[in-house]
C-alpha positions as CSV (number, residue, x, y, z in Angstrom):
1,X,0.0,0.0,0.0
2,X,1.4,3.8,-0.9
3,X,0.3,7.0,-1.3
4,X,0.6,10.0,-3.6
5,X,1.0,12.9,-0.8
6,X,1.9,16.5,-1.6
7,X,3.7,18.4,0.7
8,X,5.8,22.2,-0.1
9,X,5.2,22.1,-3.6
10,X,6.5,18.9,-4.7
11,X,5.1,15.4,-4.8
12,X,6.0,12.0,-2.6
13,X,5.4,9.0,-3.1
14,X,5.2,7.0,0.3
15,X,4.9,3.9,1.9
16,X,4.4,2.5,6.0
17,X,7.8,2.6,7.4
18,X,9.4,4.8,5.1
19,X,11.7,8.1,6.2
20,X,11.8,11.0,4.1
21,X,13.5,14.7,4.2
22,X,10.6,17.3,3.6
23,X,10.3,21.1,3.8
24,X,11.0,22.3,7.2
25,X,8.1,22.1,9.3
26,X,7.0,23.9,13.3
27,X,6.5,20.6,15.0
28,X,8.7,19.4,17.7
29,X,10.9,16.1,17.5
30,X,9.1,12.8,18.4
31,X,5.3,14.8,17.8
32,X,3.1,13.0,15.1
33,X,2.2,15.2,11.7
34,X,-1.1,15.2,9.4
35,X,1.1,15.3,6.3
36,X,-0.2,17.7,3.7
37,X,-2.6,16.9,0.6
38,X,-3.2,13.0,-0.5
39,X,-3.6,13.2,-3.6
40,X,-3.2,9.0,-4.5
41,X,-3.9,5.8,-2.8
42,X,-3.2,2.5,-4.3
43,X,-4.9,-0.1,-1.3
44,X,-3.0,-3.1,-0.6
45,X,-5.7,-5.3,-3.3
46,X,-4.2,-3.6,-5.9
47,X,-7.1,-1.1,-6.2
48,X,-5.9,2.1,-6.9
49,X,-8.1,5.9,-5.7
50,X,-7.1,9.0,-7.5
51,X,-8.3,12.2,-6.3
52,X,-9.6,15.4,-8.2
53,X,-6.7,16.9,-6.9
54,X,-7.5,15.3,-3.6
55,X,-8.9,12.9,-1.4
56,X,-10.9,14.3,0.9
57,X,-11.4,11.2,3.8
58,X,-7.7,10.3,3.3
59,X,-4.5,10.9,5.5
60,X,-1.0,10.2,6.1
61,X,-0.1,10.1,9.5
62,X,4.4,10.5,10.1
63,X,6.3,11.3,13.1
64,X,9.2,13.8,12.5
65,X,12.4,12.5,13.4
66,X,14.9,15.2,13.5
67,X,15.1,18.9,11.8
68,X,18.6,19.7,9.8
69,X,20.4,21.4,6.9
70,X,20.9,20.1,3.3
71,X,24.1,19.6,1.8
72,X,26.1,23.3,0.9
73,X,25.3,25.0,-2.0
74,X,27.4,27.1,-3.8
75,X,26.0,30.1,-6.3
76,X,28.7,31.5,-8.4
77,X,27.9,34.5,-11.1
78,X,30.5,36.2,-13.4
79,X,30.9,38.9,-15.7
80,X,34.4,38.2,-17.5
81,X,34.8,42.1,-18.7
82,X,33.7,43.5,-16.1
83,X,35.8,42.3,-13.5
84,X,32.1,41.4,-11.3
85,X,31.9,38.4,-9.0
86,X,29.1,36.8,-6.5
87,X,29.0,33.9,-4.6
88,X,26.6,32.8,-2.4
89,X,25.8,29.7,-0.7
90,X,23.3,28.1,0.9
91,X,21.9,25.3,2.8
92,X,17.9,24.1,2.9
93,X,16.3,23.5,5.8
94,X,14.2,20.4,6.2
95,X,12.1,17.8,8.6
96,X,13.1,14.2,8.1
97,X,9.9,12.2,9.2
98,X,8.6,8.6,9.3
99,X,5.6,7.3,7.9
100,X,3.4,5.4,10.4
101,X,0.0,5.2,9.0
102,X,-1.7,5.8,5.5
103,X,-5.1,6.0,6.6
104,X,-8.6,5.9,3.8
105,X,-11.9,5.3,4.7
């Protein structure tokens, strides 16, 4: 059984069990998290439920494991006449959380 769950703009693909980095979220460590829009359910038959864009007595239940940073990255523009340089970096934020429970009714 997995889900099609939508969460910061971008789409997941989940199952029971498995851990995943999303956008940083205001919940503490160990607390449980309704996690965004479910927008697919394929049910452990093989039947599948898509949603118009989303199924309204679905859910997806996680519990966030730990907040961090990405890996550094590094923005570099140039302008070879000129003699003009940026760089920037940055890191993003996320929440890594666990699924425990895809829930349909």
């Amino acid at each position: 059984m997995y889900a099609v769950i939508d969460n910061g703009g971008k789409q997941y693909k989940v199952q029971e069990g498995q851990r995943l980095k999303l956008e940083k979220m205001d919940v503490e460590e160990g607390e449980t998290v309704d996690l965004g829009r479910v927008l697919m359910i394929s049910g452990p038959n093989g039947e599948t439920r898509i949603g118009t864009p989303e199924l309204e007595d679905a859910a997806v239940h996680g519990r966030v494991i730990r907040h961090g940073k990405g890996p550094k990255l590094t923005m570099l523009r140039y302008r070879g006449s000129k003699n003009w340089r940026s760089k920037k970096g940055h890191r993003q934020p996320y929440t890594a959380v666990e699924i425990e429970e895809i829930e349909e009714s």
